[in-house]
Backbone bond lengths (Angstrom), bond angles and torsions (degrees), N, CA, C in turn:
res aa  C-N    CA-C-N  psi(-1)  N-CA   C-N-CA  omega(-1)  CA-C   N-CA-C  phi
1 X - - - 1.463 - - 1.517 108.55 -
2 X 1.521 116.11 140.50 1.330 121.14 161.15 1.513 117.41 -138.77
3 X 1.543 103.27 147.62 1.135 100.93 -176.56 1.487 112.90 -113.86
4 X 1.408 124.79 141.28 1.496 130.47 154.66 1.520 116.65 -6.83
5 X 1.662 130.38 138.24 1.621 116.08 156.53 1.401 119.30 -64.39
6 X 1.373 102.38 124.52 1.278 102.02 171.42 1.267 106.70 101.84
7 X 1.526 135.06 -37.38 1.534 156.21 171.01 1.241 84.81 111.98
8 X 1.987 127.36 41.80 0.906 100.33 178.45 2.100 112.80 -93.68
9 X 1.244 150.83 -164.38 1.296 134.55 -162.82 1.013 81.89 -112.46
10 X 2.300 98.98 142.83 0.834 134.86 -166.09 1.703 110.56 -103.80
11 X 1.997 100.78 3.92 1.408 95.49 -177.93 1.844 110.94 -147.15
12 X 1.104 115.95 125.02 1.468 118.53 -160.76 1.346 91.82 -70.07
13 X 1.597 113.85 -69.05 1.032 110.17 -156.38 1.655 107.33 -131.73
14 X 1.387 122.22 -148.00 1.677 128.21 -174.77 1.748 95.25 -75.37
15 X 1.487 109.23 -17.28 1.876 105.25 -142.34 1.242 71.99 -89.43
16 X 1.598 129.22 -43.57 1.626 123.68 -133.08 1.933 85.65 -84.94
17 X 1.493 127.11 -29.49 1.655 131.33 157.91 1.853 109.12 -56.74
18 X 0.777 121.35 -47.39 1.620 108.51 164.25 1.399 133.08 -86.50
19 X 1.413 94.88 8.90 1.869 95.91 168.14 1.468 106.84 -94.26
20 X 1.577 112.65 -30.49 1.607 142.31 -175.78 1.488 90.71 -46.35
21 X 1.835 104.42 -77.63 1.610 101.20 -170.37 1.661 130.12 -84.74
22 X 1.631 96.80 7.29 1.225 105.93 149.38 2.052 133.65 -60.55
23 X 1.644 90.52 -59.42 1.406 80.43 167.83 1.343 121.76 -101.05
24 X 1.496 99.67 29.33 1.840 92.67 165.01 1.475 104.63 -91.98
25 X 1.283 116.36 -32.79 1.752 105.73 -175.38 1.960 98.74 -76.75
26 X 1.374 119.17 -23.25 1.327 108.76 172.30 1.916 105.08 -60.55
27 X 0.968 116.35 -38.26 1.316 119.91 171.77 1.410 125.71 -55.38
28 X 1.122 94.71 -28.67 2.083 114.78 -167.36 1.974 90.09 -78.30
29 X 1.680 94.88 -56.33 1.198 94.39 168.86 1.747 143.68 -71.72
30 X 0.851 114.72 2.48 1.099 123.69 156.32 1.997 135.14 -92.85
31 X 1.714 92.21 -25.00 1.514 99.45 -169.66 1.782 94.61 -112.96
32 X 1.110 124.48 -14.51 1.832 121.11 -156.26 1.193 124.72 88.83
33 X 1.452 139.27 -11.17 0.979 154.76 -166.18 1.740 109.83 -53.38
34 X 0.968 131.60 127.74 1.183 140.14 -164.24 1.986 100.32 -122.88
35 X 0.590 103.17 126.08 1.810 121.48 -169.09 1.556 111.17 -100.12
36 X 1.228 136.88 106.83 1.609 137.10 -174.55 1.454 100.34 -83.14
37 X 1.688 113.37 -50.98 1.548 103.83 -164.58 1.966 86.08 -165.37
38 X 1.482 98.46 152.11 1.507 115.68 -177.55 1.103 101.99 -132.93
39 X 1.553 127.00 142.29 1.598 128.11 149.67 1.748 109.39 -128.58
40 X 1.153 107.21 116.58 1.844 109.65 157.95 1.310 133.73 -80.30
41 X 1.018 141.88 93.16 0.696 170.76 -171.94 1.722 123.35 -57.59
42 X 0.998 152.69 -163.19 1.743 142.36 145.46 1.235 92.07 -76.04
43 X 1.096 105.66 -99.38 1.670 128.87 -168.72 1.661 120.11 -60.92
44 X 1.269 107.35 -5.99 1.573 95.76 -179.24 2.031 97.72 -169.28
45 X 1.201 104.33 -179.82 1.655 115.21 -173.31 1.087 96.69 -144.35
46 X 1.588 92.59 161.23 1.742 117.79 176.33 1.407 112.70 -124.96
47 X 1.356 118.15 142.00 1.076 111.03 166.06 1.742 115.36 -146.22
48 X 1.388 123.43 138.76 1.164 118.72 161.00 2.210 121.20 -105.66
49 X 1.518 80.32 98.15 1.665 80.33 -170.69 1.745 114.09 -106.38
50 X 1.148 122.64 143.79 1.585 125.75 175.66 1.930 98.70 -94.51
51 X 0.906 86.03 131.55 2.055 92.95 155.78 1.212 138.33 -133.58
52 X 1.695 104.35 89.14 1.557 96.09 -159.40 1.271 111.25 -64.95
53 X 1.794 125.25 8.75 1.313 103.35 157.96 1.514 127.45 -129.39
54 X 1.082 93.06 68.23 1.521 122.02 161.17 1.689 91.47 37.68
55 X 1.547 127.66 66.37 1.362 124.89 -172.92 1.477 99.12 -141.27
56 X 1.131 136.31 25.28 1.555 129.77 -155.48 1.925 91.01 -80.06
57 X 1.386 120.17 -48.33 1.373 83.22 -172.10 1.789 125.37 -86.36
58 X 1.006 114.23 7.74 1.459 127.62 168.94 1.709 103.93 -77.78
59 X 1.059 121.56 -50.15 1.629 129.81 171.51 1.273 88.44 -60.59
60 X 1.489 130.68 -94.50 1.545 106.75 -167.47 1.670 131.57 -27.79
61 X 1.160 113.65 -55.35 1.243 119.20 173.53 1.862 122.23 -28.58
62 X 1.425 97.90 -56.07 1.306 124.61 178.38 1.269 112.68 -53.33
63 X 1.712 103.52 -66.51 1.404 109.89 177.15 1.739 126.61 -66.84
64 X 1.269 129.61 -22.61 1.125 132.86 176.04 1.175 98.02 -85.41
65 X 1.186 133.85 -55.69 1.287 127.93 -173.99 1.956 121.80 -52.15
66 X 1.523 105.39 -42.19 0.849 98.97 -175.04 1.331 102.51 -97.32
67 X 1.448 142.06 6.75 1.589 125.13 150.68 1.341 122.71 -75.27
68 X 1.455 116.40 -20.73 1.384 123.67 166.67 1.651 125.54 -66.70
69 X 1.724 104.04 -24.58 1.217 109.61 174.22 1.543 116.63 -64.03
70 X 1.659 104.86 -55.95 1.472 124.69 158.77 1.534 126.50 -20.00
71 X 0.951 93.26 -72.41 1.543 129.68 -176.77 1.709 89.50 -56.36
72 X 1.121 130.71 -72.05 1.882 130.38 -160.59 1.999 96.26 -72.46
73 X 1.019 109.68 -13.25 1.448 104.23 -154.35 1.614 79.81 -99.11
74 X 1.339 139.40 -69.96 1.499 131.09 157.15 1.255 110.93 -32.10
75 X 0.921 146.93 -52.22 1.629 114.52 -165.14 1.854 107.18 -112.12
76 X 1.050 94.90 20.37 1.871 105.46 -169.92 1.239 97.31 61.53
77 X 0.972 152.97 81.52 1.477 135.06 141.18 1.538 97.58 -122.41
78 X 1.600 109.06 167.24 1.513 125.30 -162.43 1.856 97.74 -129.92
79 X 1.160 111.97 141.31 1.655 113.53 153.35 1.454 103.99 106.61
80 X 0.938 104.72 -133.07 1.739 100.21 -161.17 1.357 93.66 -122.99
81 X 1.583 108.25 139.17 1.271 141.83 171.69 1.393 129.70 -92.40
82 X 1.268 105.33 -21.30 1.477 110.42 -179.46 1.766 107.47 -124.27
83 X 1.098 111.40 152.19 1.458 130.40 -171.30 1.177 104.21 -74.18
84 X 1.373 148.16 83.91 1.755 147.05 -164.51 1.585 109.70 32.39
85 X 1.549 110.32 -149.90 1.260 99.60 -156.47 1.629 95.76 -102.93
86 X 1.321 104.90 167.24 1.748 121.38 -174.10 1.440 106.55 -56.61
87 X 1.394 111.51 144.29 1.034 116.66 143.91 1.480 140.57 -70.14
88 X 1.486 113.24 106.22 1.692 90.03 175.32 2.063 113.43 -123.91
89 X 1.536 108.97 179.14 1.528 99.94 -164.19 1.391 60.98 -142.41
90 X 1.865 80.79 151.34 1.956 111.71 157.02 1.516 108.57 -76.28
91 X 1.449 102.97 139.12 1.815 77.56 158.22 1.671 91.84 -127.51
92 X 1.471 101.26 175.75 1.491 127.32 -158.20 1.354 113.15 -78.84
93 X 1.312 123.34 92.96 1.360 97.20 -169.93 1.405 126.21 -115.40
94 X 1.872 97.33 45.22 1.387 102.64 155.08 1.244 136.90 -84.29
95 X 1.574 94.31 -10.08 2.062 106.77 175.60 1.231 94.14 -131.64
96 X 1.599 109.99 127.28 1.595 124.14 152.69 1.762 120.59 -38.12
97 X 1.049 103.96 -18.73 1.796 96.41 171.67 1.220 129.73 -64.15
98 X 1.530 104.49 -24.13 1.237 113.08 -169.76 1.613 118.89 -86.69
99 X 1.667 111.60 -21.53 1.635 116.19 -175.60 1.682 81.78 -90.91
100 X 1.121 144.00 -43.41 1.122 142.10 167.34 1.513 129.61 -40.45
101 X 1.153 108.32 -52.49 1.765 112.11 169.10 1.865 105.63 -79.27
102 X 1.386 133.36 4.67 1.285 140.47 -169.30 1.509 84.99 -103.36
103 X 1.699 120.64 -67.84 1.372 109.25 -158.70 1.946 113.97 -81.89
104 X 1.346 105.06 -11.26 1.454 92.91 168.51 1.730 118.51 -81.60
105 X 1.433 109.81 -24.26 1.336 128.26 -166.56 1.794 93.31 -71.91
106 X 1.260 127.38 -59.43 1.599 139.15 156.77 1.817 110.81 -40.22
107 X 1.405 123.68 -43.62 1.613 128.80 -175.39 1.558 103.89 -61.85
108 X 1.883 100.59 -54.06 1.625 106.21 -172.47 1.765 132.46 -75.83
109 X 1.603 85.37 -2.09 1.742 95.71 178.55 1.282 114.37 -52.90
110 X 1.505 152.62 -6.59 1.063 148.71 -177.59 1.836 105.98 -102.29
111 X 1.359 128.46 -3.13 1.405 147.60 173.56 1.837 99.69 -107.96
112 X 0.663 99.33 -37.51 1.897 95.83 177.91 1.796 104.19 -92.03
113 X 0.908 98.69 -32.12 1.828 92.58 160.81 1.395 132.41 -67.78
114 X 1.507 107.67 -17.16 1.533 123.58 -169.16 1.501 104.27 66.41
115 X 1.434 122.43 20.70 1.769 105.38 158.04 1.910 128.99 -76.09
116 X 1.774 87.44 -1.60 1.151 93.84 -160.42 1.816 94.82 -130.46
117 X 1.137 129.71 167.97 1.374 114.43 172.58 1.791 88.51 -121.54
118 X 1.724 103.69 158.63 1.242 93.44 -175.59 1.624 117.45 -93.30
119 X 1.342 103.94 35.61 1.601 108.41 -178.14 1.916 87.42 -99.74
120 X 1.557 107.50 -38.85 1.264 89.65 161.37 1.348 170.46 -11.59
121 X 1.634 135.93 108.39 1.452 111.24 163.72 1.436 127.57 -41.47
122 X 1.612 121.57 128.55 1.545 97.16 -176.44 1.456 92.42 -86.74
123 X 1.557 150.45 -9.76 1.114 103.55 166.59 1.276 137.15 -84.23
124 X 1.232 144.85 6.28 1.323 140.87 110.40 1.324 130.76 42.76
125 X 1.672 95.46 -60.51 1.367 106.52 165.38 1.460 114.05 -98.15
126 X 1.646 108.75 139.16 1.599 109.63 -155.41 1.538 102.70 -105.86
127 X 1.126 108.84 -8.58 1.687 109.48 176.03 1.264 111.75 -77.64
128 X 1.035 135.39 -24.98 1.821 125.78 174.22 1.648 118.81 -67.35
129 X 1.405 102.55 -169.32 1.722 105.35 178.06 1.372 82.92 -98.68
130 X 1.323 141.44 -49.81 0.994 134.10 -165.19 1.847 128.33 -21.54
131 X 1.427 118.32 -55.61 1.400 121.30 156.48 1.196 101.44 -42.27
132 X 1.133 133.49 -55.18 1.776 121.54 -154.60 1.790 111.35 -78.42
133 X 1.456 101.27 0.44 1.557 102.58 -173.57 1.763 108.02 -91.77
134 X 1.587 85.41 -21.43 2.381 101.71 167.72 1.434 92.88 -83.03
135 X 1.014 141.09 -67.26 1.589 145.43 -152.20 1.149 127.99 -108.59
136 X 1.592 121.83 95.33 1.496 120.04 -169.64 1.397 127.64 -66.78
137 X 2.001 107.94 0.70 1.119 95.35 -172.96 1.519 73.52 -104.12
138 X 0.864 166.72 86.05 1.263 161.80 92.94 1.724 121.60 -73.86
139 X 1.250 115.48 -21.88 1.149 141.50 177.35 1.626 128.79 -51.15
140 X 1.472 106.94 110.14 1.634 91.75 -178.37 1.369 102.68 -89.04
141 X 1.336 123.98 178.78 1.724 122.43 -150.77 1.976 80.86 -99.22
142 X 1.554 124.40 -6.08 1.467 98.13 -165.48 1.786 101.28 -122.74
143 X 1.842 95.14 12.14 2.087 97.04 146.72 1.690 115.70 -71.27
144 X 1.242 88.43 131.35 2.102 80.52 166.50 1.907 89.96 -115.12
145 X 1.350 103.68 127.35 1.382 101.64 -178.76 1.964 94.21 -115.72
146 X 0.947 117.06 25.45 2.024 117.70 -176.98 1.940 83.23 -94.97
147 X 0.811 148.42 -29.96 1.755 118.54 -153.85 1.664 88.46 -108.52
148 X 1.268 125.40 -37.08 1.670 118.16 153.48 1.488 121.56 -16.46
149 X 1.566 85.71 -85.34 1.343 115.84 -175.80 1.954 105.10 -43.58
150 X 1.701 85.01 -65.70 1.719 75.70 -171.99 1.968 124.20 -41.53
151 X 1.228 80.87 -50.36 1.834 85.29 179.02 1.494 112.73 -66.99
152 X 1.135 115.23 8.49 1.629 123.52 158.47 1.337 114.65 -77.90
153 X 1.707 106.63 -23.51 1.543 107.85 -168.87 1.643 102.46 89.07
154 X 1.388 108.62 20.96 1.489 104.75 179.55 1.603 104.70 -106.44
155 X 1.058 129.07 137.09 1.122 105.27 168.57 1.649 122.45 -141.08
156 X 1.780 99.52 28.18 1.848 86.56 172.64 1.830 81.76 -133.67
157 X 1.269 114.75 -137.56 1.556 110.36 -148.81 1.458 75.89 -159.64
158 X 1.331 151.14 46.89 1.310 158.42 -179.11 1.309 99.31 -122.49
159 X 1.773 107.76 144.04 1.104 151.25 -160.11 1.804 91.90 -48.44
160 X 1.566 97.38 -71.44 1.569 106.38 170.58 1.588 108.68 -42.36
161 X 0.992 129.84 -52.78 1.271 131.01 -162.87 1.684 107.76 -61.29
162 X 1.489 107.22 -45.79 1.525 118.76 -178.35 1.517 119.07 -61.22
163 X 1.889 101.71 -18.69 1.058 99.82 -169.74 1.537 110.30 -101.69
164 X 1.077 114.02 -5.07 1.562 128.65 159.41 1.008 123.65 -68.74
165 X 1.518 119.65 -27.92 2.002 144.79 161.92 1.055 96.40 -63.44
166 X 1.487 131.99 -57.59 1.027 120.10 162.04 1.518 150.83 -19.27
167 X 1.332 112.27 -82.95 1.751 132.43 149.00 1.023 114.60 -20.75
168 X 1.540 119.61 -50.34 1.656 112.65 -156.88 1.130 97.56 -102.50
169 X 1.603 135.23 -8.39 1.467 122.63 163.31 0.983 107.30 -82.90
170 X 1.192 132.71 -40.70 1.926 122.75 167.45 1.260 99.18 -38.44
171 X 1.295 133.82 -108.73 1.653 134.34 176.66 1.322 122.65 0.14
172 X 1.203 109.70 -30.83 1.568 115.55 -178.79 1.747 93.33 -84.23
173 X 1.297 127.80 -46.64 1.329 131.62 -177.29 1.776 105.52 -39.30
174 X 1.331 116.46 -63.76 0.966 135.00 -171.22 2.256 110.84 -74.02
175 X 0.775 93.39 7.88 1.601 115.52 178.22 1.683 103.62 -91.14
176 X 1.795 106.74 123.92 1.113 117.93 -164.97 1.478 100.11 -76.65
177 X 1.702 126.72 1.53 1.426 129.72 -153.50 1.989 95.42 -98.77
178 X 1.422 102.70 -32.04 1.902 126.42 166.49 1.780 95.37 -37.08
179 X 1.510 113.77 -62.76 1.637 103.28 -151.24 1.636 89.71 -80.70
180 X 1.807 126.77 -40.92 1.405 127.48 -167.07 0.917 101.33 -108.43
181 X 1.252 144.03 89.33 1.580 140.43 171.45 1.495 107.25 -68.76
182 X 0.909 106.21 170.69 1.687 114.01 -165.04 1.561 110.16 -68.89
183 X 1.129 129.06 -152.05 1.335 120.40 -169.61 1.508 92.45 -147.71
184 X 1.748 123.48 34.97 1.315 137.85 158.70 1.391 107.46 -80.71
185 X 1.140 118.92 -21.62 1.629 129.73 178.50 1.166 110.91 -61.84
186 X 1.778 138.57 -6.60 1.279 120.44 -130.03 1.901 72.04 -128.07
187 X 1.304 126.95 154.58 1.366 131.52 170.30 1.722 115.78 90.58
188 X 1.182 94.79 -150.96 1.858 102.35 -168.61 1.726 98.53 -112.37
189 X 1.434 142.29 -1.69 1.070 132.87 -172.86 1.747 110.79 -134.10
190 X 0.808 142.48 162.47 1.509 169.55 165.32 1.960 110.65 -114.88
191 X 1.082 106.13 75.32 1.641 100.43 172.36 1.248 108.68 168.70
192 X 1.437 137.51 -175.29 1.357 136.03 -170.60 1.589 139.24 -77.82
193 X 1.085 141.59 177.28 1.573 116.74 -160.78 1.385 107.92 -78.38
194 X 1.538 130.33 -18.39 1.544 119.74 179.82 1.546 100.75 -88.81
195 X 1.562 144.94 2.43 1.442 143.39 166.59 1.262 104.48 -47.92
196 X 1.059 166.73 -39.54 1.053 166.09 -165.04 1.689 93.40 -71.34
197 X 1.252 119.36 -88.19 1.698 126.01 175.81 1.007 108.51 -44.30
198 X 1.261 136.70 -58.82 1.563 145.95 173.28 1.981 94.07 -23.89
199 X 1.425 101.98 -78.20 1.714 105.55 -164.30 1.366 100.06 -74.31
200 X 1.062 145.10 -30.41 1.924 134.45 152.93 1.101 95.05 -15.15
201 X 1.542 124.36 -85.98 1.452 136.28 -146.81 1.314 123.19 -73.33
202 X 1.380 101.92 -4.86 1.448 110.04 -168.04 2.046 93.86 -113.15
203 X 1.011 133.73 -16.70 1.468 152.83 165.06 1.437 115.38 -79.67
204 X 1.418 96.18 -26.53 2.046 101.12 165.72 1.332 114.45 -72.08
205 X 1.426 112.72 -71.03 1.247 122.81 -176.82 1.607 111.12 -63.35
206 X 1.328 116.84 19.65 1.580 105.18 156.20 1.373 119.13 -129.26
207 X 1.472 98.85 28.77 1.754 108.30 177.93 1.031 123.13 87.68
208 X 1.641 118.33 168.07 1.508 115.55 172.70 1.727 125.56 -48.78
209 X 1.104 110.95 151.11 1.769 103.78 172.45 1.385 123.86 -60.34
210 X 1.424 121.40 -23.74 1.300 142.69 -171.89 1.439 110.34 -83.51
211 X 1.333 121.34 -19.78 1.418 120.84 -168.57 1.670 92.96 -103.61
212 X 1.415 118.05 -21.35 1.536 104.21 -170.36 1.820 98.44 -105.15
213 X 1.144 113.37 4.42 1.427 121.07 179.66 2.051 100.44 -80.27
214 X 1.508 93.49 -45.27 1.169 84.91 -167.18 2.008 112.75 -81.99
215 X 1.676 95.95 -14.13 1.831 95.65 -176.76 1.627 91.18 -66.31
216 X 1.367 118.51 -61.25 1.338 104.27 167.32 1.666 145.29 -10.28
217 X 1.392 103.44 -58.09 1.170 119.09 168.20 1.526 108.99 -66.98
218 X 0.729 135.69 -90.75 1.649 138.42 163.10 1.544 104.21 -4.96
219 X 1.213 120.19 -39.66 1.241 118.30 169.11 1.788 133.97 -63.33
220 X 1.261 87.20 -55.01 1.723 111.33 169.58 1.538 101.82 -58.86
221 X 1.528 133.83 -50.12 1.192 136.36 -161.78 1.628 93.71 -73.09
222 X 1.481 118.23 -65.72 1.806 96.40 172.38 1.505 126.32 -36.86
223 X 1.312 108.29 -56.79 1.375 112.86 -172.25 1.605 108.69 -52.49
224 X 1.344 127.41 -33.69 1.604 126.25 163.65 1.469 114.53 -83.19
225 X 1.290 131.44 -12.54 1.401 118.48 172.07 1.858 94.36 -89.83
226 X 0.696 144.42 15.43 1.377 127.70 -161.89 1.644 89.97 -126.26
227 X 1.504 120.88 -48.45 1.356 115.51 166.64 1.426 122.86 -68.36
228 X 1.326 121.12 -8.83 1.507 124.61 177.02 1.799 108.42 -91.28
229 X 1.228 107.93 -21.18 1.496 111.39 161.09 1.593 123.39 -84.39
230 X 1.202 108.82 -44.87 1.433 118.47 160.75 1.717 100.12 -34.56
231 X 1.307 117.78 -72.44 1.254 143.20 -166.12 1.932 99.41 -31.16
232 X 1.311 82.86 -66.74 1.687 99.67 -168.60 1.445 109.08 -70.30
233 X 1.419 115.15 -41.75 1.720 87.95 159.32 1.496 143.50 -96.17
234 X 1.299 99.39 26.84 1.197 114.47 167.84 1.367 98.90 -89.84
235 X 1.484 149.79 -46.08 1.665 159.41 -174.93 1.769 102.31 -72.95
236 X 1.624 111.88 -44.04 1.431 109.21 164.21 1.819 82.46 109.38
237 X 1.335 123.24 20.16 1.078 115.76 171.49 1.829 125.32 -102.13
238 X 1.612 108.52 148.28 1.169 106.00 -171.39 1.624 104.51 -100.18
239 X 1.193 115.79 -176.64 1.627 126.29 179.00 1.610 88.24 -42.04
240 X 1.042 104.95 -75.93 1.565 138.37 -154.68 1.878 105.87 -37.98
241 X 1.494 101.05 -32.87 1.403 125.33 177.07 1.548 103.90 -67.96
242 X 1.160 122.55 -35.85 1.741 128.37 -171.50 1.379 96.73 -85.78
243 X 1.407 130.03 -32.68 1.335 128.47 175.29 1.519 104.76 -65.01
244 X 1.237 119.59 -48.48 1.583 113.15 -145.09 2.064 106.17 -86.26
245 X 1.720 81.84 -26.93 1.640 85.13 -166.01 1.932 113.22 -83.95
246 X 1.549 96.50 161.90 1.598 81.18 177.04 1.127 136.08 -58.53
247 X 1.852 120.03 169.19 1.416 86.99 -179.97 1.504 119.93 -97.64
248 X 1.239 121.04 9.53 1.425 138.28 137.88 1.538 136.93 -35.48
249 X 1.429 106.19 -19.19 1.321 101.92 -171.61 0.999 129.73 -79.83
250 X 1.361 141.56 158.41 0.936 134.95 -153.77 1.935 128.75 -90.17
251 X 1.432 87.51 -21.69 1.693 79.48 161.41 1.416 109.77 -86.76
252 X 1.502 125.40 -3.56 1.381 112.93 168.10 1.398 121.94 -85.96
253 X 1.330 128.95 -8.76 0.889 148.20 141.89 1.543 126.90 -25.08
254 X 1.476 80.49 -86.86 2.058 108.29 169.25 1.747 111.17 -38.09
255 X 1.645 101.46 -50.29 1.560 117.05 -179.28 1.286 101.99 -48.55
256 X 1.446 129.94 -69.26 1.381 162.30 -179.66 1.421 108.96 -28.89
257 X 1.093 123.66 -56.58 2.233 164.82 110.43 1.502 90.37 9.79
258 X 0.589 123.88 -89.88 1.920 145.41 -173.36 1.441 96.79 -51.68
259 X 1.535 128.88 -48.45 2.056 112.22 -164.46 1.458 88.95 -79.77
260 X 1.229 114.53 -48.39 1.651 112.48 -164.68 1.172 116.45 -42.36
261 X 2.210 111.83 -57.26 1.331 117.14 158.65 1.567 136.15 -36.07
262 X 1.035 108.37 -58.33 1.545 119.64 -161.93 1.720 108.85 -95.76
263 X 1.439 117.44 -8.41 1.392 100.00 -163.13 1.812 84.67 -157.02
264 X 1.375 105.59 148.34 1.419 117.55 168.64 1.429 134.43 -73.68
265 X 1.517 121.29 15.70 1.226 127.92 171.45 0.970 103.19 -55.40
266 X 1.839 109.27 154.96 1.472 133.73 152.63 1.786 126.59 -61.01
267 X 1.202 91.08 141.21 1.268 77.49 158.63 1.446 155.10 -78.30
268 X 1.395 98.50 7.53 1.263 124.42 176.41 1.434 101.50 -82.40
269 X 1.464 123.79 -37.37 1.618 120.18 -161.84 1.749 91.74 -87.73
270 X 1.294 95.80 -33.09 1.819 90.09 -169.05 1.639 112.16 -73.73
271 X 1.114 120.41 -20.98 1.451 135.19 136.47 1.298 140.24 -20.10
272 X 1.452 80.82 -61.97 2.409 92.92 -166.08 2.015 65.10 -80.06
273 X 1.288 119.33 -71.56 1.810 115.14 -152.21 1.041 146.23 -54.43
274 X 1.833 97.03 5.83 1.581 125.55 160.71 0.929 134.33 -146.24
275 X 1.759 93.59 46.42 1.376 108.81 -179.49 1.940 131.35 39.45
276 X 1.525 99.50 47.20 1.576 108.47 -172.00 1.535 107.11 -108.21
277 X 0.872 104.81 32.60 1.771 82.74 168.43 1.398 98.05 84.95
278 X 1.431 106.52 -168.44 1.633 134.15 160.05 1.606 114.48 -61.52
279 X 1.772 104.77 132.51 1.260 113.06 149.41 2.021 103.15 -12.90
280 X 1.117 83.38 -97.68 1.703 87.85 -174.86 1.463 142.81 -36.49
281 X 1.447 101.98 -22.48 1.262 127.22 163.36 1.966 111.83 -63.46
282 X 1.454 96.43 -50.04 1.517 107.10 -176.82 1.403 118.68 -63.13
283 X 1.515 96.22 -41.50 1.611 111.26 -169.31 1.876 99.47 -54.62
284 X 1.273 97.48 -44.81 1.453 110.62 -175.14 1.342 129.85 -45.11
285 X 1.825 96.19 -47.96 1.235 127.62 160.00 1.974 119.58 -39.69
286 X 1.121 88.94 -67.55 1.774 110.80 169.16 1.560 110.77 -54.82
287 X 0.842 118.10 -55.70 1.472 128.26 152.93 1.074 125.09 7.17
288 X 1.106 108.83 -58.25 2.052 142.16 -163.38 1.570 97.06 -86.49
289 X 1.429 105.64 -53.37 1.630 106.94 177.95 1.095 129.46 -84.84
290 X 1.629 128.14 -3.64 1.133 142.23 172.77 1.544 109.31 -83.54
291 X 1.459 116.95 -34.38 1.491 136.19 -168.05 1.857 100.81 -81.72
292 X 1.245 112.27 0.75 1.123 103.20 166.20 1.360 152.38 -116.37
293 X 2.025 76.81 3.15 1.776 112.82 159.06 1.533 106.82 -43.12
């Protein structure tokens, strides 16, 4: 979760909500991030996200950063948009209750806000995942709504089935637990009282943080040298071609387009590795193509 500076709102209008989940699935796509359930909010968002690669604050970075760019560059404003850094909680994922009480607790925020009354449809409200869990064409390709669902006791993606998702989120609307949610909300975790020791022991036995920070890295850096070759022989270009040509050009550009998307490099590395100039020079570059969201 993050909130606005100040709690001030993080969304003018409907456009400044579809630029939001625009570059959040650019985010999904770039880091792996798999998304259970979202709510937007005025002033702040929810999200329940998995990362099977252990990248959540490098993805944040990216993604806040670059909706704030968006966001100031549309409406002219300068500086910071968001209130310090996000809040996020573990949740437990030795019992299904727990991604379960995360993504309904995130679905019903528009009934605990009073935007919604709980005699209400909650889909109604169009900013959540929630609509998209009735309607598949509502669906962006980087919601996974199956581990939801399942711990609903749902387990196919049928009409009947949706409409059983249905029912029991109404009921939940009308649930005195909607206005007072529990007081599991409060801290750095989502899960039971031995989670804390539980994930110690399980964070030991996979080594220092520093040694899996860097397999990581090594990782991300293949995954962009392998698309930057892809790249070049698909154009018919050699190393020698990234040396000679400007750093303006436009399949270096596109290339440039492609690491940002798909992979968490800097812009400093995507820089020196296609021969572009300065960080700042590039950003500039991107600039042009970002401005046309």
């Amino acid at each position: 979760m993050s909130r606005g500076d100040r709690r001030e709102p993080i969304f003018v209008d409907d456009r400044d909500r579809q630029h939001f989940l625009i570059t959040l699935g650019q985010t999904c796509g770039k880091t792996g991030w798999q998304v259970h359930a979202y709510c937007l909010m005025n002033n702040h968002f929810h999200l329940v996200v998995e990362t099977p690669q252990a990248n959540l604050a490098s993805g944040m970075k990216w993604f806040l950063g670059t909706y704030t760019q968006r966001f100031n560059r549309r409406h002219r404003h300068w500086g910071h948009l968001f209130g310090g850094r996000y809040k996020a909680q573990i949740i437990d994922e030795r019992s299904p209750r727990y991604l379960l009480m995360a993504a309904n607790y995130v679905h019903l925020n528009p009934v605990r806000a009073g935007l919604l009354r709980r005699t209400d449809s909650l889909q109604k409200y169009r900013w959540s995942s929630y609509p998209a869990y009735l309607r598949e064409g509502l669906r962006p390709r980087w919601l996974r709504i199956d581990r939801v669902l399942g711990e609903h006791g749902i387990e196919a993606d049928s009409p009947k089935d949706r409409r059983e998702f249905f029912r029991r989120m109404q009921q939940l609307c009308r649930a005195e637990e909607v206005i007072k949610p529990p007081s599991l909300w409060r801290g750095w975790k989502i899960g039971a009282e031995d989670f804390a020791d539980w994930l110690g022991e399980k964070l030991a036995r996979r080594g220092r943080k520093g040694e899996r920070a860097s397999e990581r890295r090594e990782t991300d850096q293949a995954l962009a040298e392998r698309l930057v070759r892809e790249a070049l022989n698909k154009i018919g270009w050699t190393e020698s071609d990234l040396k000679r040509r400007a750093k303006a050009n436009s399949n270096k550009v596109r290339i440039a387009c492609q690491l940002r998307e798909q992979t968490p490099m800097t812009r400093q590395w995507i820089a020196t590795r296609l021969c572009m100039g300065s960080p700042s020079y590039l950003s500039a570059l991107l600039g042009t193509v970002d401005s046309k969201l």
